[in-house]
C-alpha positions as CSV (number, residue, x, y, z in Angstrom):
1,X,95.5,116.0,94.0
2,X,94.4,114.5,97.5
3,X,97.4,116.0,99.0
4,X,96.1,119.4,99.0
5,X,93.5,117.9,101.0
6,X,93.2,117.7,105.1
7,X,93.4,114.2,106.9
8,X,94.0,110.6,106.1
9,X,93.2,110.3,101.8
10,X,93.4,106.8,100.8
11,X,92.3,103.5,102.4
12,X,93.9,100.3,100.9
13,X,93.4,98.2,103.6
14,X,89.4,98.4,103.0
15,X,89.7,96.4,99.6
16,X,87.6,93.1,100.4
17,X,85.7,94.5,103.2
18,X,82.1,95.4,103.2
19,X,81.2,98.5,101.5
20,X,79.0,100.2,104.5
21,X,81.3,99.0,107.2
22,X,83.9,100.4,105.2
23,X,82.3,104.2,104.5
24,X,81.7,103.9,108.6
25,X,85.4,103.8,108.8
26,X,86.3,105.7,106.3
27,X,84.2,109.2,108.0
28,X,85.4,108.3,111.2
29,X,88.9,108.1,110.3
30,X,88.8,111.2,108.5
31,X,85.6,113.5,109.7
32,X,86.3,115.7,106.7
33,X,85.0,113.7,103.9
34,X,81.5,111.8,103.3
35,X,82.3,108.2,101.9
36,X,79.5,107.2,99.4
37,X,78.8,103.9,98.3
38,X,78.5,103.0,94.5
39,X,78.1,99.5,92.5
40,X,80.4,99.7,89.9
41,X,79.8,101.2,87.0
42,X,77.5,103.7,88.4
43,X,78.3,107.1,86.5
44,X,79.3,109.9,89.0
45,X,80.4,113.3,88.5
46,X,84.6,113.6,87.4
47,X,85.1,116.9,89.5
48,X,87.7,116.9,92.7
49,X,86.1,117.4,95.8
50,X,88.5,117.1,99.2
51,X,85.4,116.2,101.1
52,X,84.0,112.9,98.8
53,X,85.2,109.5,98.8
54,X,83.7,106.6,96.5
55,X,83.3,103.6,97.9
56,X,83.2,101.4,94.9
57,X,81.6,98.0,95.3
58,X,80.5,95.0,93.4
59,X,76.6,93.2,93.6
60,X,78.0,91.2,96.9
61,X,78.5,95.2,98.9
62,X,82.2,94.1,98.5
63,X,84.6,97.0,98.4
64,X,87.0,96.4,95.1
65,X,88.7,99.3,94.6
66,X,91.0,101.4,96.7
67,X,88.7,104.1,98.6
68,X,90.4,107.5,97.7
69,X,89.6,111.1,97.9
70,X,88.0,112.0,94.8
């Protein structure tokens, strides 16, 4: 689905990183979307949106899961 969508859509190189510094570069990379940070397991909405990232993360604000357009 995040093909339909405009601008860079998946960011596997921010597994590991911190999950603010990682929504930073996530918006500036592609001004489209707005990257929001989650702990995991949080329960979020399971519509498509071009302009939403999750940034999931675990109790230590460590990104562990590949950031994509969801």
């Amino acid at each position: 689905m995040s093909s339909e969508c405009q601008g860079k859509s998946t960011w596997l190189e921010l597994v590991g990183k911190n999950g603010h510094e990682a929504a930073e570069t996530i918006e500036r990379e592609n001004p489209n979307v707005h990257a929001i940070v989650l702990l995991d397991g949080t329960p979020v909405t399971r519509d498509f949106r071009c302009d939403r990232v999750w940034v999931w993360v675990n109790s230590y604000d460590v990104v562990i899961r590949t950031p994509i357009i969801t």
